[in-house]
N, C-alpha and C positions, 0 to 999 in steps of 0.2 A: 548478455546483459549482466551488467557489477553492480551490486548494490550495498553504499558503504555503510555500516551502523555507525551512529556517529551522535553528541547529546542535542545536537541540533535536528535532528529529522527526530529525536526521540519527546525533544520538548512541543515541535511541531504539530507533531500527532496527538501530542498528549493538549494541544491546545483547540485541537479541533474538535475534543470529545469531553471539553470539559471535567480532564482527571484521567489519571493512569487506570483507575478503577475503571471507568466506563470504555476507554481504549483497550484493557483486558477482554473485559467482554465480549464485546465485538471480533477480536481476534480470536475470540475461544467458538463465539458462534461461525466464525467464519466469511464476515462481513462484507459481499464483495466491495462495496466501497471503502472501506477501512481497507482493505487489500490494495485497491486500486492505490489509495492514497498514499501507502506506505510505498509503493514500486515508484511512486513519481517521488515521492522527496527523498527516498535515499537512493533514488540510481544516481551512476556517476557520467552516464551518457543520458540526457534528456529524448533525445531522436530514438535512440534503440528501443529506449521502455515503451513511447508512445508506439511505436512501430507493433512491437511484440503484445500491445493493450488493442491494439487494433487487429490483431491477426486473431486474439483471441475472444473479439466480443461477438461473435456471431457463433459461439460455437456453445452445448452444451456445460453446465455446470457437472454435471455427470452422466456417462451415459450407459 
């Protein structure tokens, strides 16, 4: 899975958390949905990410 940085997946995120400030956050806490959402707007294959979000949603956050 590719996933490209680009200002548009970065304005994206930053519009879903209401500021860079609150999108840090979350990324620094480790957010899995802030996660989630960053693999789906900046992958470059939409099928792979969801693919590879599904292989990994029944498994451990750590084990």
């Amino acid at each position: 899975m590719r996933m490209r940085a680009s200002l548009r997946s970065a304005l994206r995120l930053e519009r879903l958390h209401d500021g860079f400030g609150p999108l840090i956050i979350k990324l620094d806490q480790f957010g899995t949905a802030t996660i989630r959402a960053m693999i789906i707007i900046a992958t470059t294959d939409y099928s792979a990410a969801e693919r590879f979000l599904a292989s990994i949603s029944t498994e451990p956050l750590h084990t």
